[in-house]
Biopython code that builds the backbone (N, CA, C, O; Angstrom):
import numpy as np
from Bio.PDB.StructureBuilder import StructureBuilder

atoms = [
    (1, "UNK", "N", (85.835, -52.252, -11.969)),
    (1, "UNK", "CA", (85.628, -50.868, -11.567)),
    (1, "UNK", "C", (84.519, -50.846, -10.505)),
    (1, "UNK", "O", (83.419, -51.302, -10.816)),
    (2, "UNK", "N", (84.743, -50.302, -9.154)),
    (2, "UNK", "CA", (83.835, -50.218, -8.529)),
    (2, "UNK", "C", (82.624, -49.459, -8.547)),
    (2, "UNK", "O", (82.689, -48.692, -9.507)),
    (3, "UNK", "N", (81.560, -49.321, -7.933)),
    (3, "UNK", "CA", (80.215, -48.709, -7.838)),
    (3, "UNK", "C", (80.666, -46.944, -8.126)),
    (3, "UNK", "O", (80.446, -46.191, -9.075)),
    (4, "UNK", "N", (81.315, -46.778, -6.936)),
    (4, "UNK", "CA", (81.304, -45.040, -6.696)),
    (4, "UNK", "C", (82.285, -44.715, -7.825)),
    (4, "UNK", "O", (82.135, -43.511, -8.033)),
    (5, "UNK", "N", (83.437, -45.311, -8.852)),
    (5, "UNK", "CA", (84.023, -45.082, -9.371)),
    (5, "UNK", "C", (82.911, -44.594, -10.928)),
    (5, "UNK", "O", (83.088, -43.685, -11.739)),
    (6, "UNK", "N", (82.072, -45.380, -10.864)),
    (6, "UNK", "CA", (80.991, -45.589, -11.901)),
    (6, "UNK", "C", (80.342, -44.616, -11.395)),
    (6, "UNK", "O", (80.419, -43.877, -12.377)),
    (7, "UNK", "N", (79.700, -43.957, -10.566)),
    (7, "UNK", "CA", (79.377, -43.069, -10.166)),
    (7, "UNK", "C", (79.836, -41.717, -10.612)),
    (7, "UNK", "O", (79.336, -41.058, -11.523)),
    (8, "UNK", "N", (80.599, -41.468, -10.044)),
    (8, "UNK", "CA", (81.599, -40.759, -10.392)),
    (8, "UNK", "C", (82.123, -39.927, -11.697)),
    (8, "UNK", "O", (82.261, -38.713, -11.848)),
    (9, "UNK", "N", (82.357, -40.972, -12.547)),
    (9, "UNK", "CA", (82.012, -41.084, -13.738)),
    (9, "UNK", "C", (80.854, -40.242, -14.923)),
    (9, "UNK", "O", (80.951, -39.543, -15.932)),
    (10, "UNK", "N", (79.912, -40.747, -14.173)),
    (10, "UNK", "CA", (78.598, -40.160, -14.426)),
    (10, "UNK", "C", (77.542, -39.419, -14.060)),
    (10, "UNK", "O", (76.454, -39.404, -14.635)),
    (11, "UNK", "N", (77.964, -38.571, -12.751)),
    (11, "UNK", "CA", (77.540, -38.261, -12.308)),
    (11, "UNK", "C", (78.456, -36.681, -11.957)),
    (11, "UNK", "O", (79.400, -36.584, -11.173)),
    (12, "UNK", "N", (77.809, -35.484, -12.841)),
    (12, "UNK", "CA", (79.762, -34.504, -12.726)),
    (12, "UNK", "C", (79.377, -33.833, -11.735)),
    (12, "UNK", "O", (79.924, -32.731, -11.695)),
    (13, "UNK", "N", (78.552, -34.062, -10.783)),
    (13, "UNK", "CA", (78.245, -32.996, -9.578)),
    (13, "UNK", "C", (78.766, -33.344, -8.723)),
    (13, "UNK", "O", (79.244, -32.559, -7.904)),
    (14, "UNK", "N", (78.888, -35.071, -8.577)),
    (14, "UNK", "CA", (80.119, -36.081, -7.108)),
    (14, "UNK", "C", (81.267, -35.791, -8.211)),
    (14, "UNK", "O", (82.113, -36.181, -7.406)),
    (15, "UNK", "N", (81.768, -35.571, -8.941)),
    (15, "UNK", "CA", (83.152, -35.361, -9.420)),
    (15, "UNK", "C", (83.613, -33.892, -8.942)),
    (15, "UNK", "O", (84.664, -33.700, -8.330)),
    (16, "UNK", "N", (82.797, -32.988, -9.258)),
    (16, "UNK", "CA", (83.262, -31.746, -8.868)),
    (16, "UNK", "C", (83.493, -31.823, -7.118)),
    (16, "UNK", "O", (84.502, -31.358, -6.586)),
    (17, "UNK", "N", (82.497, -32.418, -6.431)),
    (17, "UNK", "CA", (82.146, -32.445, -4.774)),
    (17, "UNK", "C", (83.931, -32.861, -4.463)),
    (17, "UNK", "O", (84.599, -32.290, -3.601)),
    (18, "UNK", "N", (84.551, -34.152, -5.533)),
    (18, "UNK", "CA", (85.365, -34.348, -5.238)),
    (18, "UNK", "C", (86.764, -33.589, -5.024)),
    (18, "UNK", "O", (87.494, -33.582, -4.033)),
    (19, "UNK", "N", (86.888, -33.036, -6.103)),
    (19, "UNK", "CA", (87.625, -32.178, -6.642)),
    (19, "UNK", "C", (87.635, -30.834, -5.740)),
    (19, "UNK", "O", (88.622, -30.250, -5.293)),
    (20, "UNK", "N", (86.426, -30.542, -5.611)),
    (20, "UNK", "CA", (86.079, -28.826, -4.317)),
    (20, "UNK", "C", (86.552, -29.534, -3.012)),
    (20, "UNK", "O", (86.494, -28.703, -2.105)),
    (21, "UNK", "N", (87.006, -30.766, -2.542)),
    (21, "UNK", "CA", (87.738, -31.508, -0.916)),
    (21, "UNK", "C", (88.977, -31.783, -1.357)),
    (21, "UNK", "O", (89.890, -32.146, -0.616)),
    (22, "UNK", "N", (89.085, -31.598, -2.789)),
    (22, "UNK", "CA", (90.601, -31.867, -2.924)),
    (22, "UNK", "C", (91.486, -30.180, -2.613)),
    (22, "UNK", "O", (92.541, -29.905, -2.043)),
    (23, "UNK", "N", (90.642, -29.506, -3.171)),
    (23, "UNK", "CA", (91.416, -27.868, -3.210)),
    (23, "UNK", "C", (91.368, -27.364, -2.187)),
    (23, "UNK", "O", (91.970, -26.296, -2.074)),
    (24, "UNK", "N", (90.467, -28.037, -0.744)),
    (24, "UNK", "CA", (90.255, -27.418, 0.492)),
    (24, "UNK", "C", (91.868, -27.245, 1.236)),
    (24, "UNK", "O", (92.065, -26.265, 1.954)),
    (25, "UNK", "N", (93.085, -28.360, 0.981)),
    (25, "UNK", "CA", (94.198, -27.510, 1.876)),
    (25, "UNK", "C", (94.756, -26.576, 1.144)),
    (25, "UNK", "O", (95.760, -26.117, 1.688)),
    (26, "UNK", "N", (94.433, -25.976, -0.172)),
    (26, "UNK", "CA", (94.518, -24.811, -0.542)),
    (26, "UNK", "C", (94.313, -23.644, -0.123)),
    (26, "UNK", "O", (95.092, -22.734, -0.407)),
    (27, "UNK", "N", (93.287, -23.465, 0.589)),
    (27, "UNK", "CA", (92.835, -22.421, 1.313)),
    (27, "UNK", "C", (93.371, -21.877, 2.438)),
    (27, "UNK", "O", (94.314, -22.498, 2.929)),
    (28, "UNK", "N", (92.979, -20.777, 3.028)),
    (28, "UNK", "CA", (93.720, -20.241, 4.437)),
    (28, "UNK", "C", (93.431, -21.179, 5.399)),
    (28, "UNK", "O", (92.565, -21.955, 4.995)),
    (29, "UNK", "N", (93.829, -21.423, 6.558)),
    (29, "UNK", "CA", (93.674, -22.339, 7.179)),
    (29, "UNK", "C", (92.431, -21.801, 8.269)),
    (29, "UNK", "O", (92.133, -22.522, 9.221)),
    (30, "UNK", "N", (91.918, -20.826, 8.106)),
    (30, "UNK", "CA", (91.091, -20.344, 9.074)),
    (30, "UNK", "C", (89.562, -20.431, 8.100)),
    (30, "UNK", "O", (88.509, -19.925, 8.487)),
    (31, "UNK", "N", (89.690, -21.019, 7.066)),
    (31, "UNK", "CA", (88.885, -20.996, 5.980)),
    (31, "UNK", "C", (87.982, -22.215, 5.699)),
    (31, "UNK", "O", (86.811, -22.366, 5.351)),
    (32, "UNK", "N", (88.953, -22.969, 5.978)),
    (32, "UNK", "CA", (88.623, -24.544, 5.965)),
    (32, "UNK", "C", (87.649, -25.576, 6.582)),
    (32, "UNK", "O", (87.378, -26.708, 6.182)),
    (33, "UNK", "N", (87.242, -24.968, 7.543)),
    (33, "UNK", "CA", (85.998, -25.702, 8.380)),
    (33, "UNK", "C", (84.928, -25.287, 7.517)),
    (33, "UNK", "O", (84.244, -26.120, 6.922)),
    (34, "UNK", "N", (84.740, -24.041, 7.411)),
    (34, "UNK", "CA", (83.818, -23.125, 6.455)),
    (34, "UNK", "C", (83.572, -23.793, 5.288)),
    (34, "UNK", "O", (82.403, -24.069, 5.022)),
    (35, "UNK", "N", (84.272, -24.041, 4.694)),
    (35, "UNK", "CA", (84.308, -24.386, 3.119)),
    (35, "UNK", "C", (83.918, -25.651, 2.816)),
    (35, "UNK", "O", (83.153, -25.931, 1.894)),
    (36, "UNK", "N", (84.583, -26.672, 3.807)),
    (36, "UNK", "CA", (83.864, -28.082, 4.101)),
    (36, "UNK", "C", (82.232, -27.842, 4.252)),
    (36, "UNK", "O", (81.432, -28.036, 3.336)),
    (37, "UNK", "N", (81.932, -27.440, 5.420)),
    (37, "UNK", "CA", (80.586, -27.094, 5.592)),
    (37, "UNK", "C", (79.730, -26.707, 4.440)),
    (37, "UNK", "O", (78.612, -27.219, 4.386)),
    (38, "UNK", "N", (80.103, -25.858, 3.493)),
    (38, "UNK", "CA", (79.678, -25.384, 2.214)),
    (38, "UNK", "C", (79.301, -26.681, 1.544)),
    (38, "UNK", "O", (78.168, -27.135, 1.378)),
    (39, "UNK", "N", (80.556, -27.234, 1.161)),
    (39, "UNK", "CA", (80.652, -28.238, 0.496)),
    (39, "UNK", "C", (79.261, -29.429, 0.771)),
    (39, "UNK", "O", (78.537, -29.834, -0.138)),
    (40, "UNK", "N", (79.146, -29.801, 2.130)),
    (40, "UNK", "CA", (78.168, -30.557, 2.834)),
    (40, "UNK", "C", (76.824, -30.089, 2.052)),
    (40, "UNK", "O", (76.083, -30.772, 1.343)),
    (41, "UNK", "N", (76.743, -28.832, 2.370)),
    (41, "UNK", "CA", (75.507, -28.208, 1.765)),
    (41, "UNK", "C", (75.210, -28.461, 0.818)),
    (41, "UNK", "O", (74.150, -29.029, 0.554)),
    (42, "UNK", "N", (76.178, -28.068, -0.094)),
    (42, "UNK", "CA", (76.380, -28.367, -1.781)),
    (42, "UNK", "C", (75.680, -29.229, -2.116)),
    (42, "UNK", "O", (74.782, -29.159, -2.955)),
    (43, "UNK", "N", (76.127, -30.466, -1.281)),
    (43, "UNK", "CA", (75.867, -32.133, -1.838)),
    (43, "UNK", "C", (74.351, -32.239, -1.101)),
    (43, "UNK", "O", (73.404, -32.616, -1.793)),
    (44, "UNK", "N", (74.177, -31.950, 0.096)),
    (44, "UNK", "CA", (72.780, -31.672, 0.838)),
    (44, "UNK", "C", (71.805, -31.385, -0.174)),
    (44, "UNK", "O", (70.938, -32.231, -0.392)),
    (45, "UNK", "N", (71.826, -30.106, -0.950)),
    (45, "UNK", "CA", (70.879, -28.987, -2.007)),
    (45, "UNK", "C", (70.688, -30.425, -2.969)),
    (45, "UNK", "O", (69.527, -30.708, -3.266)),
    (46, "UNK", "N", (71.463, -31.065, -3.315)),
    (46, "UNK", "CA", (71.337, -31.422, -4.702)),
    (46, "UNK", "C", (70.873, -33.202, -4.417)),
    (46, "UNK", "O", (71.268, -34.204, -5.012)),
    (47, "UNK", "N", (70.149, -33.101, -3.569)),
    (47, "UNK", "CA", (69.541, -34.272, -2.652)),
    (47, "UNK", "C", (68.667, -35.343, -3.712)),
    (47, "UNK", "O", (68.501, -36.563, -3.712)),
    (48, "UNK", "N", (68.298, -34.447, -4.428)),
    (48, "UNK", "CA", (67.312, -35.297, -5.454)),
    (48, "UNK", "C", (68.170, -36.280, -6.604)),
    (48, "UNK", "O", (67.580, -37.255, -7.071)),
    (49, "UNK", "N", (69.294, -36.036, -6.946)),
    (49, "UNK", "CA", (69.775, -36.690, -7.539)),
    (49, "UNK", "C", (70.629, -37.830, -6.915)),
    (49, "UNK", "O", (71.127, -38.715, -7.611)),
    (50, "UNK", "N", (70.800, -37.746, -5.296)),
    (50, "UNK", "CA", (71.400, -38.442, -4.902)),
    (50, "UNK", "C", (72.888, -38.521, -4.376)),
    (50, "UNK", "O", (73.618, -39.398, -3.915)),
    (51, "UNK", "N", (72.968, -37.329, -4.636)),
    (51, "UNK", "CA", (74.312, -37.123, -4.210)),
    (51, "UNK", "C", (74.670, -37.096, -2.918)),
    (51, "UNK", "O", (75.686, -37.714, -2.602)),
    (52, "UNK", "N", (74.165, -36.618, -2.241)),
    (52, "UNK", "CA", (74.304, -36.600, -0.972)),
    (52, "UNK", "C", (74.808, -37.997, -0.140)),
    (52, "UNK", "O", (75.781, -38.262, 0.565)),
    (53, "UNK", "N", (73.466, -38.833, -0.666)),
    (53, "UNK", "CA", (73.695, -40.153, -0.260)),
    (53, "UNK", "C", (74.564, -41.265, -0.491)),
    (53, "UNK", "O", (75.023, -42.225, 0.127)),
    (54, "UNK", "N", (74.613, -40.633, -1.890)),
    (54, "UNK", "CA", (76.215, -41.487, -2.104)),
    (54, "UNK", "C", (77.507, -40.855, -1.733)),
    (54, "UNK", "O", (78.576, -41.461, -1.806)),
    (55, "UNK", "N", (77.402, -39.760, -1.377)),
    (55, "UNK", "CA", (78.878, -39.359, -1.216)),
    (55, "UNK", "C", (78.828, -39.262, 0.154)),
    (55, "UNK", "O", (79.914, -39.128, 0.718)),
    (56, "UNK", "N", (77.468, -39.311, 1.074)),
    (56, "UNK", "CA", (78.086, -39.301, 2.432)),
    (56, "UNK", "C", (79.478, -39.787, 3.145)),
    (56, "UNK", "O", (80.192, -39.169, 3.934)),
    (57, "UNK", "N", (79.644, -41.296, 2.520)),
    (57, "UNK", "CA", (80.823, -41.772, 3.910)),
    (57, "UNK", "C", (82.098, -40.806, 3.260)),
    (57, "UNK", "O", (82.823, -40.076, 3.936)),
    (58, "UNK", "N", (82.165, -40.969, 1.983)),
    (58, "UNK", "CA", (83.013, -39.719, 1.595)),
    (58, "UNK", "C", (83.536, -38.778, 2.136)),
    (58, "UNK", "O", (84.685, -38.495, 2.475)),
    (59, "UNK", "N", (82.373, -38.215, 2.198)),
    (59, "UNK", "CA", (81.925, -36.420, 3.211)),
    (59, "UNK", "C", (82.790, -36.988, 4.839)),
    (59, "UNK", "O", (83.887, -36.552, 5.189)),
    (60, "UNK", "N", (82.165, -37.778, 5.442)),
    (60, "UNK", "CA", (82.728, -38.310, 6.537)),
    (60, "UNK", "C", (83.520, -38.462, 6.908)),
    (60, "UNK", "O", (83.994, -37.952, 7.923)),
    (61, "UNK", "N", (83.978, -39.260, 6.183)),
    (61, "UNK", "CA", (85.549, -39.880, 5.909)),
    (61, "UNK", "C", (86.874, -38.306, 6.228)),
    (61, "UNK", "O", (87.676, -38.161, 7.151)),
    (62, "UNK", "N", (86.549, -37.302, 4.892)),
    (62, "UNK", "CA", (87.264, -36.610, 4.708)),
    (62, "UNK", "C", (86.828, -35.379, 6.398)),
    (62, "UNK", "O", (87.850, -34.968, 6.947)),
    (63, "UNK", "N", (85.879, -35.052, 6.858)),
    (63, "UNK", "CA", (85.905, -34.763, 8.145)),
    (63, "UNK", "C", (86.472, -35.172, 9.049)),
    (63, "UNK", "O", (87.155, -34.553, 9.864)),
    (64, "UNK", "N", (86.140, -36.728, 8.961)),
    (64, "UNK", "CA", (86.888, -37.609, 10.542)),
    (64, "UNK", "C", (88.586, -36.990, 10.379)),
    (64, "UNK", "O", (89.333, -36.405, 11.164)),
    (65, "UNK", "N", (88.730, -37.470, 8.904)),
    (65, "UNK", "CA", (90.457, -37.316, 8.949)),
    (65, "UNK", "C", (91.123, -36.264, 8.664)),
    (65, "UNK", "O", (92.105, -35.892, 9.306)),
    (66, "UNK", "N", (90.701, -35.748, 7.781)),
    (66, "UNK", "CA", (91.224, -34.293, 7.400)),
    (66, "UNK", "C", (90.578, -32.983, 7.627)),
    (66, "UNK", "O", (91.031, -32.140, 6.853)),
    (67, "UNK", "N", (89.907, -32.647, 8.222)),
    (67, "UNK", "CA", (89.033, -31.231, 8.948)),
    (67, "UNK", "C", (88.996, -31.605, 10.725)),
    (67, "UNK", "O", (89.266, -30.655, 11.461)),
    (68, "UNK", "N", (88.740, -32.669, 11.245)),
    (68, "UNK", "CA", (88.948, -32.935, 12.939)),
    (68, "UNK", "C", (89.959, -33.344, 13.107)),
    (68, "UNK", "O", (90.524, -33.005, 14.147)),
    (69, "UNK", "N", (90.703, -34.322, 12.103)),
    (69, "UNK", "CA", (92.112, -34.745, 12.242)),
    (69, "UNK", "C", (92.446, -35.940, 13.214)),
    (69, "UNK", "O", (93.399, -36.227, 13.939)),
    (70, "UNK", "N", (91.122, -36.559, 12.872)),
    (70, "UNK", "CA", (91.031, -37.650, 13.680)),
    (70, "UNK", "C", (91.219, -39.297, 13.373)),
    (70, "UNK", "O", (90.432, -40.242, 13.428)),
    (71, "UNK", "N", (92.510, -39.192, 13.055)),
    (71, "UNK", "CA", (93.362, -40.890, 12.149)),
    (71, "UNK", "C", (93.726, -41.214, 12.465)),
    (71, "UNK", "O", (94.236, -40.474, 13.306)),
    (72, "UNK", "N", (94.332, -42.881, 12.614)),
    (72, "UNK", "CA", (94.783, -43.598, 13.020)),
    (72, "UNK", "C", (96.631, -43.339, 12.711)),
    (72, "UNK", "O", (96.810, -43.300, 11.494)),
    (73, "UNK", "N", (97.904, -43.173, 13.466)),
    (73, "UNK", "CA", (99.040, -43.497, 12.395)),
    (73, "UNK", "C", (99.337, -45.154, 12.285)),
    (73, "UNK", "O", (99.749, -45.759, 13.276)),
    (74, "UNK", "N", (99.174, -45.619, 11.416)),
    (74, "UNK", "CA", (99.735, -46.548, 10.853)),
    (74, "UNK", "C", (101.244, -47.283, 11.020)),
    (74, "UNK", "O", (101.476, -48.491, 11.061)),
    (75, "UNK", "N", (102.464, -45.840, 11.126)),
    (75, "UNK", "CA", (103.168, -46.087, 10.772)),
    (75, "UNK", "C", (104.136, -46.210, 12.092)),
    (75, "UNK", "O", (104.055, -45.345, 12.965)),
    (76, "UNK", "N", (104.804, -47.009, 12.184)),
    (76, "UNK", "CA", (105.379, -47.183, 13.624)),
    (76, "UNK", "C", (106.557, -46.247, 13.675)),
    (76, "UNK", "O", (107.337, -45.921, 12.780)),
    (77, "UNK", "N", (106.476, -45.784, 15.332)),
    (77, "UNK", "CA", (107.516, -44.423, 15.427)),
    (77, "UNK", "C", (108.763, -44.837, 15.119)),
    (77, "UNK", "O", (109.709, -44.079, 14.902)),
    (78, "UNK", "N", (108.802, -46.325, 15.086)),
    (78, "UNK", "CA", (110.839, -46.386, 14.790)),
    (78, "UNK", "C", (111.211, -46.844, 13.176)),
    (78, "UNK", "O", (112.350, -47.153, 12.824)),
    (79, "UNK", "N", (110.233, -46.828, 12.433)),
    (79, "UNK", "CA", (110.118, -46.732, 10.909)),
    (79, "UNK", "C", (111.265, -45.395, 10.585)),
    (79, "UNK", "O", (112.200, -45.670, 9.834)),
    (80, "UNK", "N", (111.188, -44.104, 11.099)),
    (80, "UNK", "CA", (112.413, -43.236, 10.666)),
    (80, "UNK", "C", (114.241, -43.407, 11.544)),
    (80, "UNK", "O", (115.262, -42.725, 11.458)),
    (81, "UNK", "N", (113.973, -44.343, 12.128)),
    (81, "UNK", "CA", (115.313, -44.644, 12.870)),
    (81, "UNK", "C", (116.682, -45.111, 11.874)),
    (81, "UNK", "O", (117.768, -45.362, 12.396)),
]
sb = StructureBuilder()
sb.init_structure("model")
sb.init_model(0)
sb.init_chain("A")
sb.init_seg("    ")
for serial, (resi, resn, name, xyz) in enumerate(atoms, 1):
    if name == "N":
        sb.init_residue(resn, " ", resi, " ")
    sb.init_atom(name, np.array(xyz, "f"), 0.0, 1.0, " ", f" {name:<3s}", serial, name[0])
structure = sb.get_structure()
């Protein structure tokens, strides 16, 4: 079991952080930059326990790819041929 999984685990404030980026394409789509941002904060406020710091690349991660939309495709265009 890895580190952040153990984390995770034990820690229910990065579980919820997780869970509040999972429900974000739930929302209106004009909503969503907003709510991320919140979220940032969230984990920002609660600095003393560490959250922040461990969930940064997290936080990142889910910006680069899913809020800027900035990913690699993987999958080659003649895969549906």
């Amino acid at each position: 079991m890895g580190a952040l999984t153990v984390y995770l685990r034990e820690t229910p404030m990065a579980g919820l952080l997780v869970r509040m980026c999972m429900a974000l394409p739930f929302l209106p789509a004009n909503r969503i930059e907003g709510a991320f941002a919140d979220l940032v904060r969230y984990a920002m406020a609660a600095r003393v326990e560490g959250l922040y710091d461990t969930m940064e690349p997290f936080l990142r991660y889910v910006e680069r790819t899913w809020i800027l939309g900035n990913y690699l495709h993987f999958i080659p265009s003649n895969s549906f041929s």
